[in-house]
VOGU-3710 file (C-alpha; in Angstrom, 3 decimals, decimal comma):
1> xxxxxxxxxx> 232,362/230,092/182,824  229,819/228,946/185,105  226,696/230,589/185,187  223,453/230,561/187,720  220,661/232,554/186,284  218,765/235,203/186,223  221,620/237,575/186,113  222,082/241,231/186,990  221,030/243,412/186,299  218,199/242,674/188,742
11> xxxxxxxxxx> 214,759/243,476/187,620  211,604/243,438/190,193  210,867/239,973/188,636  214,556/238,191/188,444  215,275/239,617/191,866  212,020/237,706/193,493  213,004/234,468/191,125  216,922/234,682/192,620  215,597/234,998/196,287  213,113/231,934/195,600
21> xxxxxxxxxx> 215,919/230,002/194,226  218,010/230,549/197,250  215,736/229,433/199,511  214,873/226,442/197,917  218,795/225,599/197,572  218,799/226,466/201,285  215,807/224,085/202,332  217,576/221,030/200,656  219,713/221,221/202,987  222,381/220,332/200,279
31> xxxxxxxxxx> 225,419/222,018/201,160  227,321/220,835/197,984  223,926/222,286/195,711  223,806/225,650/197,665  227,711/226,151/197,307  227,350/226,141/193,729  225,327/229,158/193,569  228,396/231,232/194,923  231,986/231,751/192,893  234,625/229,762/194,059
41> xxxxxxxxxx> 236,268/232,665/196,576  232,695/233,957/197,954  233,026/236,137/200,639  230,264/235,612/203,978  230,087/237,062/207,069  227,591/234,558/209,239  226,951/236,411/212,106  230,663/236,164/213,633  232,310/234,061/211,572  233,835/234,823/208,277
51> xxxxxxxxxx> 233,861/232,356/205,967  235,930/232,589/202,324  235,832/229,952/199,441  233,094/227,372/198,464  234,813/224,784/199,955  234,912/226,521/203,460  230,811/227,075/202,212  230,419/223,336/202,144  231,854/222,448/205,426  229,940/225,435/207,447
61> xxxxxxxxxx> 227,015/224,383/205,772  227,826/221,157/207,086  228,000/221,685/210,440  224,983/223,666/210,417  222,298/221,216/209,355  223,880/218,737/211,653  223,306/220,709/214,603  220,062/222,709/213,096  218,076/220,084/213,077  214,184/220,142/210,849
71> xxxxxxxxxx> 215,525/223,526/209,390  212,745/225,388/207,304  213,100/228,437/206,019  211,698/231,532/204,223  213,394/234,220/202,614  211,733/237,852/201,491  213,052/240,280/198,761  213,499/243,460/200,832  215,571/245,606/198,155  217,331/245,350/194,913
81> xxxxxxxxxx> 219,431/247,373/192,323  222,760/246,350/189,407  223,969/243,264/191,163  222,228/243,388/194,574  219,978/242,126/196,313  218,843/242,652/200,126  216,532/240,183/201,721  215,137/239,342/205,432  214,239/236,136/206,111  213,142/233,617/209,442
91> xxxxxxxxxx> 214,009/229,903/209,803  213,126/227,324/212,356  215,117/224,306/213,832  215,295/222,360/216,710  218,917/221,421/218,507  219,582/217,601/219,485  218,411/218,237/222,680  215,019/218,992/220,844  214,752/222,618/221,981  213,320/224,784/218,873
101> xxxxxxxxxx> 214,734/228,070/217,400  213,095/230,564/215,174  215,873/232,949/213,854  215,223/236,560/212,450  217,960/237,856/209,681  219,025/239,933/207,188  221,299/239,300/204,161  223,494/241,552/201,827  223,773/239,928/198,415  226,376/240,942/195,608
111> xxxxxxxxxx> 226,463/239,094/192,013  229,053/238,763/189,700  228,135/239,106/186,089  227,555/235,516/185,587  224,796/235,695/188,174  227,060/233,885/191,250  227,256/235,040/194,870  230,341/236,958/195,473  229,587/238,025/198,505  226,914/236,965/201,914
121> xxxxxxxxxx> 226,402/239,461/204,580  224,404/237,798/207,487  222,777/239,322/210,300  220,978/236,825/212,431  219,470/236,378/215,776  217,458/233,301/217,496  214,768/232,688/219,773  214,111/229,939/221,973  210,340/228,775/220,617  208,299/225,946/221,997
131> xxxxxx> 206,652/223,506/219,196  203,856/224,776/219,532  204,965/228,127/218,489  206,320/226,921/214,504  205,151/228,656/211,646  207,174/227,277/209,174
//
């Protein structure tokens, strides 16, 4: 069985180590290396769209970082406890017409046993940001 430490139960340390790991899978950009920290019939809800199955992870992820273009982002540990974990987090990206975003979120986590996403609840909103404006 497949296995993507730390595991839960969550501790203050492994849940700050899981959220780091997440967003560094995330700022890759990789779609096939952040799929594999979720079991093969993870559950997401991405603002409206629900998404079911790594594969299905792959191709949204896909699409994503070809329209969300220089995509940075930064994730926060918010709350934690068993096999969740609650984060809020901003990214930044620019469109092909070169307009930048920031976007404001938070996330639901659940773990199975083996320490693999079984579940992604995204809340998400974005604002229109001029260069000038980046943070990340």
């Amino acid at each position: 069985m497949e296995q993507k430490p730390p595991l839960p139960p969550f501790t203050l340390e492994t849940a700050i180590q899981k959220v780091q790991l997440a967003e560094d899978a995330w700022n890759s950009q990789d779609p096939q290396r952040v799929s594999l920290g979720y079991t093969i019939d993870t559950e997401w809800r991405n603002r409206s769209e629900f998404i079911n199955g790594r594969e299905n992870v792959v191709k949204f992820l896909s699409g994503k970082w070809d329209r969300e273009l220089d995509y940075r982002l930064k994730k926060k540990l918010w709350a934690f406890t068993g096999n969740r974990i609650a984060v809020t987090f901003e990214y930044e990206y620019r469109n092909v017409a070169g307009q930048w975003f920031r976007a404001y979120g938070n996330e639901n986590w659940e773990f199975n046993e083996h320490g693999l996403m079984q579940k992604r609840f995204a809340q998400i909103n974005d604002v229109e940001i001029s260069q000038n404006d980046r943070r990340l």
